[in-house]
FILUMGU-879885 format. One record per residue (C-alpha): residue in one letter; x, y, z. Coordinates in steps of 0.1 Angstrom, whole numbers. Example, Ala and Ser with C-alpha at 12.3 -4.5 7.8 and 13.67 -1.06 7.14 Angstrom:
BEGIN
{"a" {123 -45 78}} {"s" {137 -11 71}} 
***
This chain:
BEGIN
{"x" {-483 4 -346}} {"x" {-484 37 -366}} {"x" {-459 55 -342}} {"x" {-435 29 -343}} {"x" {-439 28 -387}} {"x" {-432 67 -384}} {"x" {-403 63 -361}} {"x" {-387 36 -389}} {"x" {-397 58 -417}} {"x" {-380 91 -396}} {"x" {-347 66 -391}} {"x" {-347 54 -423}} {"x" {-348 93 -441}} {"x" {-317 98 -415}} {"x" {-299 71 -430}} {"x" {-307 78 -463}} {"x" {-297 118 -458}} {"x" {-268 107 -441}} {"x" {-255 85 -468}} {"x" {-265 114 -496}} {"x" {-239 136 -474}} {"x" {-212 111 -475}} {"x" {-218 100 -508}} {"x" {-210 137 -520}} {"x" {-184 142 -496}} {"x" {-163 112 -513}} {"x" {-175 124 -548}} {"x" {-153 156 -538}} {"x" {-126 140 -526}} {"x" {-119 124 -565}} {"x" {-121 156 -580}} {"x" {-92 179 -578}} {"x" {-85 195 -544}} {"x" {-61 219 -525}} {"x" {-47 202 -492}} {"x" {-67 221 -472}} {"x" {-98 213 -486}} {"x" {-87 172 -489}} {"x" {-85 176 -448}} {"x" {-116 198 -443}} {"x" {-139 170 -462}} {"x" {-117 141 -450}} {"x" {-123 151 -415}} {"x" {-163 157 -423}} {"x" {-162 121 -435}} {"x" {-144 110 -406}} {"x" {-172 128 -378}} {"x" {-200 112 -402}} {"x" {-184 76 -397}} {"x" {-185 78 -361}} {"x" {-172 47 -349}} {"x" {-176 28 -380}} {"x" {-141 9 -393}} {"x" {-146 34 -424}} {"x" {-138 64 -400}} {"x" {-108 49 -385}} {"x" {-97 42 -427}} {"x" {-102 81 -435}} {"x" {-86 90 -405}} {"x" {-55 75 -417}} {"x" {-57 88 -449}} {"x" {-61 122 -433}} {"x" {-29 117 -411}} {"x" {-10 110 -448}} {"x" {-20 145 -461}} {"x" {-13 164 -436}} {"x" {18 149 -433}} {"x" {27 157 -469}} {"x" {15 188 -464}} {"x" {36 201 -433}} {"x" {28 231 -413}} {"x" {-2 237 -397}} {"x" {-21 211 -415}} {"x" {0 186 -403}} {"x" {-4 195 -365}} {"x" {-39 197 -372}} {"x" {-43 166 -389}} {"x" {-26 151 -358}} {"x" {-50 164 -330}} {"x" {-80 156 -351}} {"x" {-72 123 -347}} {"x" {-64 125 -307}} {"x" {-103 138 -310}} {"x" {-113 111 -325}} {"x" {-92 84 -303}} {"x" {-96 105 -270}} {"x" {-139 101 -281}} {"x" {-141 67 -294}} {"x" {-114 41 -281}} {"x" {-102 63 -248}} {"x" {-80 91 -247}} {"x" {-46 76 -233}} {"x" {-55 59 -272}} {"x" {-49 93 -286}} {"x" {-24 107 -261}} {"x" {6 94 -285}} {"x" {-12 116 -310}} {"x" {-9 149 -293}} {"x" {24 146 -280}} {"x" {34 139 -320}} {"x" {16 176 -325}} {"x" {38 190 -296}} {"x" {66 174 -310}} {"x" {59 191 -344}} {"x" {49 222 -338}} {"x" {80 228 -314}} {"x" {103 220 -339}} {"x" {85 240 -363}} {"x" {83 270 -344}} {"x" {42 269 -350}} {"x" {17 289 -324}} {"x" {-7 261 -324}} {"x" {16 247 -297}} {"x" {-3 263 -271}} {"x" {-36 248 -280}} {"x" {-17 213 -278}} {"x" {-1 226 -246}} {"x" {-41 232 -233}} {"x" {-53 201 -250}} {"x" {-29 179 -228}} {"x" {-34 197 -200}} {"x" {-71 190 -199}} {"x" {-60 149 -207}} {"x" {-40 156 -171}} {"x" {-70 172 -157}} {"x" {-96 146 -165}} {"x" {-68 120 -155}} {"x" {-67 137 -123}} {"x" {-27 143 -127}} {"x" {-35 181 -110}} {"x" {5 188 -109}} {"x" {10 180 -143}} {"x" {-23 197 -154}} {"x" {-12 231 -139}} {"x" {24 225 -156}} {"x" {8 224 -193}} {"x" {-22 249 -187}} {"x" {9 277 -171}} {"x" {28 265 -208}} {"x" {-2 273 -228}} {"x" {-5 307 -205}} {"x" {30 319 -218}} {"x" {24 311 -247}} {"x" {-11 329 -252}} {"x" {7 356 -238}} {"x" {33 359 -263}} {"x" {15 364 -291}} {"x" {-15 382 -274}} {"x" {-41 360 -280}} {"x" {-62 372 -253}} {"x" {-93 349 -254}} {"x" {-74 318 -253}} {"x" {-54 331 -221}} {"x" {-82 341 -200}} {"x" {-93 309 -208}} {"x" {-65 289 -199}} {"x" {-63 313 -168}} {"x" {-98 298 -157}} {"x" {-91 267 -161}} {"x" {-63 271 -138}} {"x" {-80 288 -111}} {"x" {-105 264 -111}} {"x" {-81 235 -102}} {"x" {-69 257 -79}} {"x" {-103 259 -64}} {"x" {-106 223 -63}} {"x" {-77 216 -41}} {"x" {-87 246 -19}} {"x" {-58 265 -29}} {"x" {-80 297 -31}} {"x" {-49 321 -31}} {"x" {-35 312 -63}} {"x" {-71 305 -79}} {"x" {-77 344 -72}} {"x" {-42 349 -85}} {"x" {-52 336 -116}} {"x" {-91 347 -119}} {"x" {-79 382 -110}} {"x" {-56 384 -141}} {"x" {-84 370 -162}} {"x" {-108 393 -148}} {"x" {-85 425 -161}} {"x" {-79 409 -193}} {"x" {-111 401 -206}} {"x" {-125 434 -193}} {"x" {-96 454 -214}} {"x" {-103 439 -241}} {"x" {-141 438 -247}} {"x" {-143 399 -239}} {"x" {-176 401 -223}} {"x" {-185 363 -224}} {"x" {-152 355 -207}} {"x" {-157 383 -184}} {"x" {-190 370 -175}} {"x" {-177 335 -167}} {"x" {-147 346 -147}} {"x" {-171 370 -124}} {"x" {-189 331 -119}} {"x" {-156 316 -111}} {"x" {-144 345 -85}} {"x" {-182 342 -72}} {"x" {-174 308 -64}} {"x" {-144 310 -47}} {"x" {-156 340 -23}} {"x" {-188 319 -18}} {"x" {-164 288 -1}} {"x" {-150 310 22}} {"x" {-183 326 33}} {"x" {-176 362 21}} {"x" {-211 355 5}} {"x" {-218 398 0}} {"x" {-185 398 -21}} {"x" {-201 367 -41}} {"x" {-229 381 -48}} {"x" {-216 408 -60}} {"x" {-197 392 -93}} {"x" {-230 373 -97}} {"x" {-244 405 -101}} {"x" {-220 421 -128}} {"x" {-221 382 -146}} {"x" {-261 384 -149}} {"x" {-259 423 -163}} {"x" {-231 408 -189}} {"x" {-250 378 -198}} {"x" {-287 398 -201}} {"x" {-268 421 -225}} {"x" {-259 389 -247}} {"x" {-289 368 -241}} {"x" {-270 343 -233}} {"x" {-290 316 -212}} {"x" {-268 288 -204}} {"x" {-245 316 -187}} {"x" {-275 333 -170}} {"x" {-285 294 -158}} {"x" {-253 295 -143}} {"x" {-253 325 -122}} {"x" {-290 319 -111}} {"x" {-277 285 -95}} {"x" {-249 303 -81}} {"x" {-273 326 -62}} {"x" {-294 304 -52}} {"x" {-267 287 -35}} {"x" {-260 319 -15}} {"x" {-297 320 -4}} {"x" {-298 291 6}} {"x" {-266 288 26}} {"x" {-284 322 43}} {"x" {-316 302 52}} {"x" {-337 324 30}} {"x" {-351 294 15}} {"x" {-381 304 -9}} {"x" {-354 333 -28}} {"x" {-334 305 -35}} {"x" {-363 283 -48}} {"x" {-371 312 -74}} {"x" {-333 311 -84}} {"x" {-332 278 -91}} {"x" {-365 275 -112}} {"x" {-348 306 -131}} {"x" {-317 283 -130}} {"x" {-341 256 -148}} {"x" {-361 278 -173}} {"x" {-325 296 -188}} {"x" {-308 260 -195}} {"x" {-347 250 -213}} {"x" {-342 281 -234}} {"x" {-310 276 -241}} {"x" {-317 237 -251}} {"x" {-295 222 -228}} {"x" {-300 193 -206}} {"x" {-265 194 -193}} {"x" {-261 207 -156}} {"x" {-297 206 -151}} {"x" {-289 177 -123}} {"x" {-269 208 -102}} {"x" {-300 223 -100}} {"x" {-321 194 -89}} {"x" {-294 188 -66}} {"x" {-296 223 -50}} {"x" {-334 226 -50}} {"x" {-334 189 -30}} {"x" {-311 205 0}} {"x" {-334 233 4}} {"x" {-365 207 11}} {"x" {-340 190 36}} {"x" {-335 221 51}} {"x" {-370 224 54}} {"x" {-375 189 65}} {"x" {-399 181 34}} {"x" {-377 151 30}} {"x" {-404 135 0}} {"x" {-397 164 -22}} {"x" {-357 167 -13}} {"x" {-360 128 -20}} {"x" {-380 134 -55}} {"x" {-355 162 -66}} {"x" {-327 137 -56}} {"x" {-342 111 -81}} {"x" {-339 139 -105}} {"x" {-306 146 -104}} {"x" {-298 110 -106}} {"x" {-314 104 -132}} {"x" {-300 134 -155}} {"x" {-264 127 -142}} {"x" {-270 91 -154}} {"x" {-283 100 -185}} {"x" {-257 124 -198}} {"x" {-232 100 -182}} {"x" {-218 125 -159}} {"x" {-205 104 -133}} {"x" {-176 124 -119}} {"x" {-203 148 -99}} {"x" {-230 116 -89}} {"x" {-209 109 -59}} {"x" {-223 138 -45}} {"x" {-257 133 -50}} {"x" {-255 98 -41}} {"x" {-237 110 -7}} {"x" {-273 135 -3}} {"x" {-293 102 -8}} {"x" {-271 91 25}} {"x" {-274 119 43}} {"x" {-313 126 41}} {"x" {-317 87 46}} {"x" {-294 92 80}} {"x" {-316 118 88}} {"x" {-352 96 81}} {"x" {-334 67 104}} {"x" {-335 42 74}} {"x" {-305 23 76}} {"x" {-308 -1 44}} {"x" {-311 30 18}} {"x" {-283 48 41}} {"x" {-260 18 39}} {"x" {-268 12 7}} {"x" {-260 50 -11}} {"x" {-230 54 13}} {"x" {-213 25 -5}} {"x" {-220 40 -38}} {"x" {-210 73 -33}} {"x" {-181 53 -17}} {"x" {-173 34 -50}} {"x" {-176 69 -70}} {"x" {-157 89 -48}} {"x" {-128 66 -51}} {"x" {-133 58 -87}} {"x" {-124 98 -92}} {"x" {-100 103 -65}} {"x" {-121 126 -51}} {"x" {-104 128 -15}} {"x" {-128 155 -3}} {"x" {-160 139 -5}} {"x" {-144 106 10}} {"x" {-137 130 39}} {"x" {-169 141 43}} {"x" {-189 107 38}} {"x" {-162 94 71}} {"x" {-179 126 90}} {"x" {-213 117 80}} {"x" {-210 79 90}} {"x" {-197 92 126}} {"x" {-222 110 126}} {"x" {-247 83 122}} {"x" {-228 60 140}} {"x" {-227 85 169}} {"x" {-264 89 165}} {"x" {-268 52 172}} {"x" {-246 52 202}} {"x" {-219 30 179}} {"x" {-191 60 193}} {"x" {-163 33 184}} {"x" {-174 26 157}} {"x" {-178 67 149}} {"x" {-142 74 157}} {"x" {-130 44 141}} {"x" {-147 64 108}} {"x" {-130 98 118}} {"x" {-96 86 124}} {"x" {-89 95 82}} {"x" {-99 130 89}} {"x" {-87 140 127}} {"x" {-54 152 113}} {"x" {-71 178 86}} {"x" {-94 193 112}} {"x" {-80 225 101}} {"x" {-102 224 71}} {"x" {-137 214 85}} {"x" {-161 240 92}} {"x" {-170 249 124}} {"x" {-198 228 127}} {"x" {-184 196 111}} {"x" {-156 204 144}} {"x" {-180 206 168}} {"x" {-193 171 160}} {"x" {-161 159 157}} {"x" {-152 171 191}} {"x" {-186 157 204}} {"x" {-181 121 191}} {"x" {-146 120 204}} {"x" {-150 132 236}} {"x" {-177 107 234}} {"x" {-155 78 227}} {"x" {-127 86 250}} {"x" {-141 101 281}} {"x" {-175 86 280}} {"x" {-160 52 305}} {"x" {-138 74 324}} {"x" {-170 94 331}} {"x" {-195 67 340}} {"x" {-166 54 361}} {"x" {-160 91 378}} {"x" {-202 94 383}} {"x" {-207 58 402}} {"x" {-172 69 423}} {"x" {-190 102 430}} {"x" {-221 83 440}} {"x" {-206 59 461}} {"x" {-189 87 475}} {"x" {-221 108 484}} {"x" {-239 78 495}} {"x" {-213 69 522}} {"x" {-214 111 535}} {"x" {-252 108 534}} {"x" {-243 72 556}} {"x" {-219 94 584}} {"x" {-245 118 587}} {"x" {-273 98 594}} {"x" {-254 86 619}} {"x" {-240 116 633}} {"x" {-277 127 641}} {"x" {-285 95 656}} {"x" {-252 91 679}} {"x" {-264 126 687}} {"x" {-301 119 695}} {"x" {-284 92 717}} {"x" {-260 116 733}} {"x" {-285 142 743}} {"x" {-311 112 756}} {"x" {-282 101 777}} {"x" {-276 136 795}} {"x" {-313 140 803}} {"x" {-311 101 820}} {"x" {-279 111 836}} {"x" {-286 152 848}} {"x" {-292 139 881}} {"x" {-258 126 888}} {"x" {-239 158 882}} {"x" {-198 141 885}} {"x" {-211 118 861}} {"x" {-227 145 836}} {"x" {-201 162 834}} {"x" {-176 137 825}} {"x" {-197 120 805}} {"x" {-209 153 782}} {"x" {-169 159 781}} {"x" {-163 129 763}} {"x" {-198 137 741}} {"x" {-185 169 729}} {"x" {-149 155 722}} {"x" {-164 122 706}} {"x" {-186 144 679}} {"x" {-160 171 671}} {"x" {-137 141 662}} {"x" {-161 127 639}} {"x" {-172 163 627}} {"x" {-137 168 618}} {"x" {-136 134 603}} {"x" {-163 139 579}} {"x" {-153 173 571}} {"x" {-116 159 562}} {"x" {-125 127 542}} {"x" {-153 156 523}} {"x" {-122 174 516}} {"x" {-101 151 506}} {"x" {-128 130 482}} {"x" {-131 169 464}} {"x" {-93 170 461}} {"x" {-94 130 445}} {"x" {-121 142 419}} {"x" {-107 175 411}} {"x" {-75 157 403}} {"x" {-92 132 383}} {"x" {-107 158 365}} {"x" {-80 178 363}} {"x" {-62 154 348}} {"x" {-86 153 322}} {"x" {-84 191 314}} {"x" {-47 192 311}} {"x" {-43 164 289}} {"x" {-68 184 265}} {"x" {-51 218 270}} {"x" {-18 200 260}} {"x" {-31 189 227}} {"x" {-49 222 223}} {"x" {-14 239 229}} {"x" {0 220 203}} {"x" {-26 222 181}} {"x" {-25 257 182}} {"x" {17 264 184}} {"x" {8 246 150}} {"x" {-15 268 134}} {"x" {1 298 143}} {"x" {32 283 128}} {"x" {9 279 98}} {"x" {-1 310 96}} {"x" {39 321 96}} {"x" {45 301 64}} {"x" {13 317 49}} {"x" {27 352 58}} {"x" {63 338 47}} {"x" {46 326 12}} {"x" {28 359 5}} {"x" {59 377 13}} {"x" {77 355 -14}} {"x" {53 363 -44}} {"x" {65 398 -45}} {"x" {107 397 -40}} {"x" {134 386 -63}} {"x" {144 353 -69}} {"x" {174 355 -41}} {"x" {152 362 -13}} {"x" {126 337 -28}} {"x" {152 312 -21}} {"x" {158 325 18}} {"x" {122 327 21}} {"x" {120 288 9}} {"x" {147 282 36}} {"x" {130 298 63}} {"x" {94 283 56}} {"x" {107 251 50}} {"x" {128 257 88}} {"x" {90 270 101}} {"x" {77 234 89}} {"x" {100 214 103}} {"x" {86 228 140}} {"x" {55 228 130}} {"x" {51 189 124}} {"x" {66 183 155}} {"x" {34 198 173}} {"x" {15 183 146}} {"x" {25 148 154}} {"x" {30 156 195}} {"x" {-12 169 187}} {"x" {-18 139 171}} {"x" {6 115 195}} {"x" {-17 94 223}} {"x" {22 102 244}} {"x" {16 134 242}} {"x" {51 142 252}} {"x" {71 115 227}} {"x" {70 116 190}} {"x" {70 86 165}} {"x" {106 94 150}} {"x" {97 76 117}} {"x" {65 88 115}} {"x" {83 123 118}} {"x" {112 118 92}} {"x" {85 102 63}} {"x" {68 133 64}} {"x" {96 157 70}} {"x" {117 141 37}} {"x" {88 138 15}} {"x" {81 172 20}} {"x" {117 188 13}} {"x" {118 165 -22}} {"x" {87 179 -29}} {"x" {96 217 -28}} {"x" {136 211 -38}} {"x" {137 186 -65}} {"x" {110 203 -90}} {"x" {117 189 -123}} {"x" {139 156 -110}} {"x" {132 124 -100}} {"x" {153 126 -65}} {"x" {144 87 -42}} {"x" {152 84 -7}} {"x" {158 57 12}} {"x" {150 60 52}} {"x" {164 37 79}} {"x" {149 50 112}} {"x" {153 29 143}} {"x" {119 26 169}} {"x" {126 56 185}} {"x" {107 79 199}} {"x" {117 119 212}} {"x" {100 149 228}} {"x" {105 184 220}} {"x" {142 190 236}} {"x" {153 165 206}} {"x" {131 165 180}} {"x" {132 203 172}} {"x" {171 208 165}} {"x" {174 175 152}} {"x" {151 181 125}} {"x" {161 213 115}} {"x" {196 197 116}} {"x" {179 178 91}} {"x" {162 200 69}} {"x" {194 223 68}} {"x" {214 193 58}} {"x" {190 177 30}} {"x" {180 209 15}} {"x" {215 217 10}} {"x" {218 185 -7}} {"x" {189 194 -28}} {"x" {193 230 -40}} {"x" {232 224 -47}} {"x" {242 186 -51}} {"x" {220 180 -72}} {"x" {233 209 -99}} {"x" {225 200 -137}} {"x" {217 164 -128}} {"x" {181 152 -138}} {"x" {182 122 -109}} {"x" {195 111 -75}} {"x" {195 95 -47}} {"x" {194 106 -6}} {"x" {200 84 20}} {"x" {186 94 57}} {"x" {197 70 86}} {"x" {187 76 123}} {"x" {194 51 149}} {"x" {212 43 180}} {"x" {248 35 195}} {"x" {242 28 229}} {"x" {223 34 257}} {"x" {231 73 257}} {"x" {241 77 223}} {"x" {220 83 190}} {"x" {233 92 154}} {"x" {219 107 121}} {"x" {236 98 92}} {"x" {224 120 56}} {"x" {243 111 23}} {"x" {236 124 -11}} {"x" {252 111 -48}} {"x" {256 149 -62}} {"x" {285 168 -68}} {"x" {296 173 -35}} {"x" {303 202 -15}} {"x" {335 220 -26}} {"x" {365 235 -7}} {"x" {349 269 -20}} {"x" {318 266 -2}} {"x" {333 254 26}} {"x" {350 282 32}} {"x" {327 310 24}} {"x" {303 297 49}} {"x" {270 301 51}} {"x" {239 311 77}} {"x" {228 269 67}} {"x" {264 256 75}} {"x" {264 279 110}} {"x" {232 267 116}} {"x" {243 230 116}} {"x" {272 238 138}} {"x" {248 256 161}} {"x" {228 226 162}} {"x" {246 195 167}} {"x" {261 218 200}} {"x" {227 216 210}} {"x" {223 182 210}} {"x" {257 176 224}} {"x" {266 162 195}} {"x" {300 157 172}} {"x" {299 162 134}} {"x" {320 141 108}} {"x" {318 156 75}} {"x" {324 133 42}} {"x" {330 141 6}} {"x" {336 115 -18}} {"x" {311 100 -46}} {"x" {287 131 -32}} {"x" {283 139 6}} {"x" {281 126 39}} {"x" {270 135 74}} {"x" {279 116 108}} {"x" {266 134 129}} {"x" {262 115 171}} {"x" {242 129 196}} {"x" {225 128 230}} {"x" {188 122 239}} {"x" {183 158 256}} {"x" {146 148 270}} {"x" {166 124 295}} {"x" {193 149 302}} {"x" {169 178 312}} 
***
């Protein structure tokens, strides 16, 4: 009783200090202020209201002054109040707010345009609108950059690299943490310095260069000691314990993540604290003290729930299925997979769905369910390129599983029926010859008759040595082919699969080659990578294909399309419509006819689409007769002119080239845009 009449005498001096501070706040307002000082206490008042209808009421007054005011009061006014929205009704609320302050300070020339340009890309980022996040945060980079306010661009610099991190896109993460990096250390920014070493930690970390982690850990806890700065040094202990324990060295990472703990107590924070939980929990997997990893789990839980940061529980609650998987307890397995389910999708967060399909094959495998495991790894066969090596090798396990595992039980009982009926001829082999030899010794004393008789003995058993010998033979030819079979259909796919990557690894050498010329070769370069692609998902989809010499032609011209309007039409809202017949080609086709395509539509693209903000494509493929296919592209743009026509180019060549390949004839259209006709053979069934 006492602790609860302290706790209501505590609450009640809160109140009453509170309303002192207001109380004296709206005295000052009725005296006579400057603008600036009007906006200062307004917004105090506004912060003190919370969500009180009083705060919305002083908001509004503050949004009258600054507007009578102008300048940067006015664009300051304007984001105060997407704060307050964007904390206490929702941000999309406040988002009409902020794009007022854009509007504004554009017209008026003002540098806070930046921070608004930063402010709305973090409302994309949260949204999880990544392309239009990177678009603001590269606006608010320009602009930081232009007036050489240097903490504010490595700052936006991080931000971008660590979206760039997200989507695995470590090239252009480094890009940016690099330029950060020489930034903050040229101009004395040692607290942004410190963070950016953690960020390029991180990124060197996921692709298992762990020594060159470890090193900007290093220089990140000798910046941070300087500044006795503890929520940064929690930071980089975490991150070192995460390299011990990826290298097994369990107990150094133990140490690191109590260190982890003890900085963040210091520096009276709460929040993150769940990451460390998190870590420590993995490393008693590891260790297969699964009541610990489960007790740290709880943990983690529980802060993550507390401080309401549900955009990371997915992954914890994805642990709690995994460790369950692992202690055979399907109820708490089922039951965690469908909330880190629920989470994961809540967020968009594509890469932990991934991984949750792998670890339900995997205990679906474990169970013997292997239809049921492949049905849960169909989502993630086509992006195998991205697992590690041992989330392939159960992959490869559980599908070899499900495909071969009949054909195999079929080939064993064939192989033992096989044995049992040589094991059958031989047995009887040794007893026609125990017979044999008993009948010489009854007949040795009738010597015309031994001799014709041990003729036809010796003739009777090389025949049926030779027999057994030949049907031995040919049941080792029957299962080799089976087998062999088997081993080319695998080698096929693994062909594609690997004409792919290395075709892959062509438009990552094409793309590094781009960074660094002018903007004329960029546009070749585009050309050319975009040509690369165009192969490549022909193998991909031939990899992918259960004919593996036929291609879906559909499936092939979604993709192909979707990925030209994404690299051509930056900035414009170009639809396509697609009218593709059920058709299916192999390699001799589908290779010139879709670079015939991509020549054709990125021409449309880059140059029909001049100084328009919108259009439309339309891509037809189909077929005339029994012999006869054609491919039909139009566009709305400008249209090609006689110019162009005439001049030439390597693209129009290339058509040219192409339809003779496909023993095709071109019709060329221009009126309200452009228009190919273009008819052509099937050259699979020619060749």
């Amino acid at each position: 009783m006492k602790i609860l009449t302290v706790c209501l005498i505590a609450l009640f001096s809160l109140n009453v200090i509170g309303q002192q501070e207001i109380d004296s706040l709206e005295h000052l307002l009725t005296t006579d202020k400057s603008d600036e000082d009007k906006v200062d206490i307004i917004m105090q008042l506004v912060d003190l209201y919370g969500e009180k209808p009083e705060a919305e009421l002083y908001l509004k007054s503050l949004l009258d002054v600054g507007e009578k005011a102008g300048g940067e009061l006015n664009s300051t006014t304007l984001k105060k109040a997407y704060a307050y929205y964007s904390k206490n009704k929702g941000s999309k609320d406040g988002l009409e707010y902020l794009k007022k302050s854009i509007q504004f300070e554009k017209k008026n020339e003002l540098s806070s345009l930046y921070d608004s340009y930063e402010l709305l890309g973090k409302y994309f980022q949260g949204e999880v609108e990544l392309d239009s996040a990177i678009y603001y945060f590269q606006l608010a980079e320009s602009g930081y950059e232009g007036i050489g306010d240097n903490k504010s661009l490595v700052s936006v610099l991080n931000k971008q690299g660590i979206l760039f991190k997200n989507i695995q896109n470590y090239g252009e993460a480094l890009k940016k943490y690099y330029k950060a990096f020489e930034i903050a250390k040229q101009h004395n920014l040692d607290a942004n310095l410190a963070s950016t070493c953690i960020n390029l930690g991180v990124v060197f970390k996921n692709q298992d260069q762990l020594d060159e982690a470890m090193k900007y850990y290093v220089q990140a806890e000798e910046i941070y000691l300087k500044l006795d700065e503890y929520i940064g040094l929690a930071n980089v202990y975490n991150n070192i314990g995460n390299i011990y324990r990826i290298e097994d060295e369990f107990k150094k990472a133990l140490d690191y993540y109590k260190k982890a703990i003890k900085n963040r107590e210091l520096g009276g924070s709460e929040k993150t604290l769940s990451y460390s939980y998190n870590n420590i929990a993995l490393v008693f997997k590891e260790q297969l003290q699964y009541d610990s990893a489960l007790y740290y789990l709880k943990l983690s839980e529980q802060y993550k729930i507390k401080l309401q940061e549900y955009a990371s529980i997915s992954s914890t609650y994805m642990n709690f299925a995994d460790l369950y998987s692992v202690l055979d307890d399907s109820t708490n397995f089922v039951k965690y997979y469908l909330q880190t389910k629920e989470f994961a999708l809540k967020y968009n967060q594509f890469s932990i769905i991934e991984e949750l399909n792998i670890l339900y094959s995997k205990y679906a495998a474990s169970k013997g369910n292997y239809k049921e495991a492949y049905d849960y790894l169909i989502s993630v066969i086509q992006q195998m390129d991205t697992l590690s090596t041992k989330e392939q090798d159960v992959l490869s396990k559980v599908l070899q599983a499900q495909y071969n595992n009949k054909q195999k039980q079929e080939l064993i009982i064939e192989l033992e029926s096989s044995l049992a009926k040589q094991n059958k001829q031989a047995d009887e082999l040794r007893e026609n010859e125990d017979k044999l030899w008993m009948l010489i010794v009854v007949l040795i004393f009738v010597f015309v008759l031994l001799t014709i008789v041990l003729v036809m003995m010796f003739r009777s058993i090389k025949r049926l040595k030779i027999g057994a010998e030949k049907y031995a033979q040919i049941n080792k030819e029957l299962t080799e082919t089976k087998l062999g079979a088997e081993e080319k259909e695998m080698m096929i796919k693994e062909i594609h699969h690997r004409v792919k990557n290395n075709l892959q690894v062509v438009k990552s050498l094409i793309r590094l080659q781009r960074d660094g010329v002018s903007d004329e070769s960029t546009n070749l370069l585009t050309d050319f990578e975009n040509r690369v692609s165009s192969i490549a998902l022909v193998h991909e989809s031939l990899h992918g294909s259960v004919d593996l010499t036929m291609v879906d032609v559909e499936e092939y011209y979604s993709r192909l399309i979707k990925d030209l309007i994404e690299v051509y039409s930056v900035g414009q809202q170009i639809t396509c419509s697609l009218e593709i017949g059920k058709l299916s080609f192999g390699l001799e086709t589908l290779i010139p006819l879709g670079l015939l395509t991509n020549e054709i539509v990125s021409n449309a693209l880059k140059h029909g689409y001049r100084g328009k903000s919108e259009g439309h494509l339309s891509v037809i493929v189909d077929r005339l007769s029994e012999e006869q296919y054609f491919l039909e592209i139009a566009d709305d743009g400008v249209g090609i002119s006689e110019d162009f026509l005439t001049r030439g180019s390597l693209g129009l060549e290339l058509i040219d080239t192409l339809v003779g390949q496909l023993d095709g004839e071109k019709e060329l259209i221009i009126k309200n845009g452009t228009k190919y006709r273009i008819t052509f053979k099937n050259q699979d069934k020619i060749k």
